[in-house]
DRENDREN-848810 format. One record per residue (C-alpha): residue in one letter; chain; x, y, z negated. Coordinates in Angstrom, 3 decimals, decimal comma. Last residue first. Layout:
N
<tortor 'a' 'A' <X Y Z>>
...
This chain:
174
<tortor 'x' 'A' <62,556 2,708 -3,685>>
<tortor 'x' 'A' <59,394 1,539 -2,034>>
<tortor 'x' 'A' <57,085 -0,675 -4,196>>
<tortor 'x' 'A' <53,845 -2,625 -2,639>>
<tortor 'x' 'A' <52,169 -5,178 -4,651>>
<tortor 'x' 'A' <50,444 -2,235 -6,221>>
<tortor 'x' 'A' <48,156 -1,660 -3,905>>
<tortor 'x' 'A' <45,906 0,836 -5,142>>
<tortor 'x' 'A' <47,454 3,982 -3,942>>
<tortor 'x' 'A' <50,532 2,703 -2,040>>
<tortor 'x' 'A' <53,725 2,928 -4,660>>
<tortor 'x' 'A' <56,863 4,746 -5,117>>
<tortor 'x' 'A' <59,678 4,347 -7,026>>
<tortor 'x' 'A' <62,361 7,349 -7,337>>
<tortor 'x' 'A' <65,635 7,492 -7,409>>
<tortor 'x' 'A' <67,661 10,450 -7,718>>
<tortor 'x' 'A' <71,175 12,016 -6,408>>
<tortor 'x' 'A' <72,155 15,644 -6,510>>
<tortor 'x' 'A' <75,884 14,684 -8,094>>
<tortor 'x' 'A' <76,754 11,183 -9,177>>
<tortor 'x' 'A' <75,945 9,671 -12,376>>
<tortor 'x' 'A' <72,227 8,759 -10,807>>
<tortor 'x' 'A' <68,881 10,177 -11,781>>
<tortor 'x' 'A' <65,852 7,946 -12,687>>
<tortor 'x' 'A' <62,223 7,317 -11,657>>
<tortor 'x' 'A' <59,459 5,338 -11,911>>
<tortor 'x' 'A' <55,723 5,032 -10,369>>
<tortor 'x' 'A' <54,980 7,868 -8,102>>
<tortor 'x' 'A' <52,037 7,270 -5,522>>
<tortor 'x' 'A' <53,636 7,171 -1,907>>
<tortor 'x' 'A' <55,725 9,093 -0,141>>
<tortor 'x' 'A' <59,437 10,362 -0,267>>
<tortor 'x' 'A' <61,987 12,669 1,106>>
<tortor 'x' 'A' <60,951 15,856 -0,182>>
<tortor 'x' 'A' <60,563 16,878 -3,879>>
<tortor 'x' 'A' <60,445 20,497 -3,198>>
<tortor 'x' 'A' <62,069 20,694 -7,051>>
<tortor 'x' 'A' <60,801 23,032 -9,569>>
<tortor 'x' 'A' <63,181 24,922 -12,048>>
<tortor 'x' 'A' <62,226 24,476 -15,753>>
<tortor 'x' 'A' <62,947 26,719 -18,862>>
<tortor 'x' 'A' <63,927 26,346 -22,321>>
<tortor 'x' 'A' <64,404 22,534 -22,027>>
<tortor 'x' 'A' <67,930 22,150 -23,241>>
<tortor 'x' 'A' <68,952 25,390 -20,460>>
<tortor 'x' 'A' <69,393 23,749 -16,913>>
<tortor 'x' 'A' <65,602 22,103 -16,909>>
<tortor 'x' 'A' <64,510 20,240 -14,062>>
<tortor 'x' 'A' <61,238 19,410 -11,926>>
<tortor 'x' 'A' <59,311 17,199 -9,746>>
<tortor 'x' 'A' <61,260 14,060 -9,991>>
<tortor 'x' 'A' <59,942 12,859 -13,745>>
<tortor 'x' 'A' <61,031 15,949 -16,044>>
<tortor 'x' 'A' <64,800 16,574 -15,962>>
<tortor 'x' 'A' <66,366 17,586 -18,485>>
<tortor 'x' 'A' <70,062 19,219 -18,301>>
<tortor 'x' 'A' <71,817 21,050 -21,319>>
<tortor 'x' 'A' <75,395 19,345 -21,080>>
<tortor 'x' 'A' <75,327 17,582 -17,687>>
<tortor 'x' 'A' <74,241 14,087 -16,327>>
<tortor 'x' 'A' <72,804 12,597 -19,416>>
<tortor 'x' 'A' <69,064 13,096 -19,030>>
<tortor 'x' 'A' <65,694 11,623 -18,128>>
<tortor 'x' 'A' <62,296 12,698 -19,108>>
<tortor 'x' 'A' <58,920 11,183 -17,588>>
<tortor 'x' 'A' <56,716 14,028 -18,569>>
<tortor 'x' 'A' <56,463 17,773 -19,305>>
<tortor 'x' 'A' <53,569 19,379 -19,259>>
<tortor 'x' 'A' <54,070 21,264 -22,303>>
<tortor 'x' 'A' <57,627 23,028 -23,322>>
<tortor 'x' 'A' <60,311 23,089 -26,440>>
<tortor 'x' 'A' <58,504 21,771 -28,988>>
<tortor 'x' 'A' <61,370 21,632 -31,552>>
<tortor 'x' 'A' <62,300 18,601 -34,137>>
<tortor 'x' 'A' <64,641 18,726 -37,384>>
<tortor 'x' 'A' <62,003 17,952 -39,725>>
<tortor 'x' 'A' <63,767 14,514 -39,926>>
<tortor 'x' 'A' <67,385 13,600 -38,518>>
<tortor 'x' 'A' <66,989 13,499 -33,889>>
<tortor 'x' 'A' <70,610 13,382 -33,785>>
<tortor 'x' 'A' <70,893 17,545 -35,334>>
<tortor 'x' 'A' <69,660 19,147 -32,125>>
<tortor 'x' 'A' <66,629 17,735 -31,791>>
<tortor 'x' 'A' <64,536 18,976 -29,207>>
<tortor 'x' 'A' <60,807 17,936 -28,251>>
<tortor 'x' 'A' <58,952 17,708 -25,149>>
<tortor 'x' 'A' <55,135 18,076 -24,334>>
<tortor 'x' 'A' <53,282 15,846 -21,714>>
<tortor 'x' 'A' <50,067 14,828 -23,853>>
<tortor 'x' 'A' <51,780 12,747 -25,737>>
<tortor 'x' 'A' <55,068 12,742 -26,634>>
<tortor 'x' 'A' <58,288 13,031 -24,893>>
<tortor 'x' 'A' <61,734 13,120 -26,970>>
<tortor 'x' 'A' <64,875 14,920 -26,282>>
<tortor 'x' 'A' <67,831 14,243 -28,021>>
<tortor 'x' 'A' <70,783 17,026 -29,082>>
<tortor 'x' 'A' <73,805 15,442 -31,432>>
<tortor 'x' 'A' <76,255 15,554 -28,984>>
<tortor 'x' 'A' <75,347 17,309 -25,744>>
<tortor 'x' 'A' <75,646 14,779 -23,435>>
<tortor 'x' 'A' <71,705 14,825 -23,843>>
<tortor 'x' 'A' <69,746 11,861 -25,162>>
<tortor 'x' 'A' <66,326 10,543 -24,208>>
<tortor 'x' 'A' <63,513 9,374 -25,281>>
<tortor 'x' 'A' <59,772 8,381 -24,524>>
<tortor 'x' 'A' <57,046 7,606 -26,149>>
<tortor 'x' 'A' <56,875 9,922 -29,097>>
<tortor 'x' 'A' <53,640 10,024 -31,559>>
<tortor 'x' 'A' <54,540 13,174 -33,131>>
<tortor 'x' 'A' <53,787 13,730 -36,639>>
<tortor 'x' 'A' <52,676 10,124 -38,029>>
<tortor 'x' 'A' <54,319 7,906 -35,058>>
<tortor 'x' 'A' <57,781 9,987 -35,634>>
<tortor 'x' 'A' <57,957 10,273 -39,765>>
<tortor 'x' 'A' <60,473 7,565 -39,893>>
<tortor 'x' 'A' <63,620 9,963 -39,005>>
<tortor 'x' 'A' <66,899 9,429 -38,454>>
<tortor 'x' 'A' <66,715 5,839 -39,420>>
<tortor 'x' 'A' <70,537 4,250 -38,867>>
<tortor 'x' 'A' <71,357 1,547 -36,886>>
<tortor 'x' 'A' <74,363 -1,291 -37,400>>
<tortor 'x' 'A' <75,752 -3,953 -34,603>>
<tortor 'x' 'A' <73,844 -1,910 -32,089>>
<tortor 'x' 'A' <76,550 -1,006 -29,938>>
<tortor 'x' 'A' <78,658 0,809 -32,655>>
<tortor 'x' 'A' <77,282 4,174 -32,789>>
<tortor 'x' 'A' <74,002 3,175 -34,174>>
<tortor 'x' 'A' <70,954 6,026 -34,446>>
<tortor 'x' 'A' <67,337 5,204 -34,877>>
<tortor 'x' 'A' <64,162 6,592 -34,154>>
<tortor 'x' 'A' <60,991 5,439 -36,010>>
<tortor 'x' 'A' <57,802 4,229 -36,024>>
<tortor 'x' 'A' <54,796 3,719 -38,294>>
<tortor 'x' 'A' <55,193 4,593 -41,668>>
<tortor 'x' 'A' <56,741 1,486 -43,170>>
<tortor 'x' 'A' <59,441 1,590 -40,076>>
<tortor 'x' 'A' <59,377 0,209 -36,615>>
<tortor 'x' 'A' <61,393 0,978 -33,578>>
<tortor 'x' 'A' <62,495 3,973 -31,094>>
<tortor 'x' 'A' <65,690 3,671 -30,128>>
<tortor 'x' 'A' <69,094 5,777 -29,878>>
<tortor 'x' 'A' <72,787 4,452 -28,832>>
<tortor 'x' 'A' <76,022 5,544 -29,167>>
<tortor 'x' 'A' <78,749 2,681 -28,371>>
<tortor 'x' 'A' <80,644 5,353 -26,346>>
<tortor 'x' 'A' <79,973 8,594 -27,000>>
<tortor 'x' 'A' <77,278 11,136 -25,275>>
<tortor 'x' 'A' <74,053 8,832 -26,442>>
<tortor 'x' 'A' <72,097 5,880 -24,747>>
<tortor 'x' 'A' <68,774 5,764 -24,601>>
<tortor 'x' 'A' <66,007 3,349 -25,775>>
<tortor 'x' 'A' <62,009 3,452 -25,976>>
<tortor 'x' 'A' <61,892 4,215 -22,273>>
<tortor 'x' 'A' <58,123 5,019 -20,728>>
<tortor 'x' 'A' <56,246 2,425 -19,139>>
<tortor 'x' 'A' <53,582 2,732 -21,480>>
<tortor 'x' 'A' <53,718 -0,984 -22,644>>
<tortor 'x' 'A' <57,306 -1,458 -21,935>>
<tortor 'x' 'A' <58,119 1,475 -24,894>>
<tortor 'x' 'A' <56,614 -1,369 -27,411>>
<tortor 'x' 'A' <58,762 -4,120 -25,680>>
<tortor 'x' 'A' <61,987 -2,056 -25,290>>
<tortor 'x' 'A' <61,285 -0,945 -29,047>>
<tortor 'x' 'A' <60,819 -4,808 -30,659>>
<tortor 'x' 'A' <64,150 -5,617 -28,692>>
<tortor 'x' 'A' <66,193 -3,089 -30,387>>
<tortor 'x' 'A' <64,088 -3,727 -34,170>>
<tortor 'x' 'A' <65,188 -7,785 -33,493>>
<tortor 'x' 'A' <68,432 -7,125 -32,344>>
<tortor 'x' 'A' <68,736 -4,884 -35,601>>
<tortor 'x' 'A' <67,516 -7,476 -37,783>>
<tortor 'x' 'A' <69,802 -10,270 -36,272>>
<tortor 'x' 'A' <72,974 -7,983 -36,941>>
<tortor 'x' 'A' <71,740 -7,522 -40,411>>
């Protein structure tokens, strides 16, 4: 079992790898984790609060009635966001469990979360204080260059973000 859920973990971070977007997030309580992997009907999320020794499906139904890409979850337990395409995020506030998903908002896109209860933050440009509801846009100062990747730190009103020169892409700035 523990060699089938490796195997699921790393089959996610490779799938998720090939839209740069995060197949994998870790939840509120220690040993909580969430990824996206296989299942008969296409993909899945799954749950395992001990490290990834055992997962459970939430819900198998993803790749036929939402396609996600990306997740992540909130310190909220039980509430996950997901990102599908084009640029719309979901709620779950019941662990991400079957027919328990909410569009929330469109145009949303590169999600990251974890900071503070209710908090989403949509790539560097703009965040959410109310699971989603609503977003408040950023100035978004202090850096050039074509976006590539970004993430938010544990510490209070820091970011990073990973730039790019147009059509070089030998050439990262963090």
């Amino acid at each position: 079992m523990k060699k089938l859920i490796i195997l699921l973990i790393l089959i996610a971070i490779t799938s998720s790898m090939m839209f740069a977007d995060s197949g994998i997030t870790r939840g509120p309580d220690v040993g909580e984790i969430y990824f996206l992997g296989p299942t008969a009907t296409g993909e899945g999320l799954y749950r395992s609060t001990d490290f990834g020794e055992t997962a459970t499906c939430m819900d198998s139904t993803l790749y036929t009635n939402i396609d996600f890409g990306r997740i992540t979850a909130d310190l909220t337990p039980g509430v996950i966001y997901a990102y599908s395409m084009p640029e719309n995020l979901w709620i779950s506030y019941d662990y991400g469990q079957e027919g328990s998903w909410i569009f929330r908002s469109n145009n949303v896109s590169q999600i990251h979360s974890g900071r503070t209860e209710g908090h989403v933050y949509a790539k560097t440009s703009r965040h959410s204080e109310d699971y989603g509801i609503s977003f408040i846009n950023h100035t978004c100062n202090g850096y050039f260059g074509s976006y590539k990747a970004s993430e938010i730190d544990n510490e209070e009103y820091v970011g990073y973000v990973m730039v790019y020169e147009y059509g070089n892409y030998d050439s990262l700035w963090l």
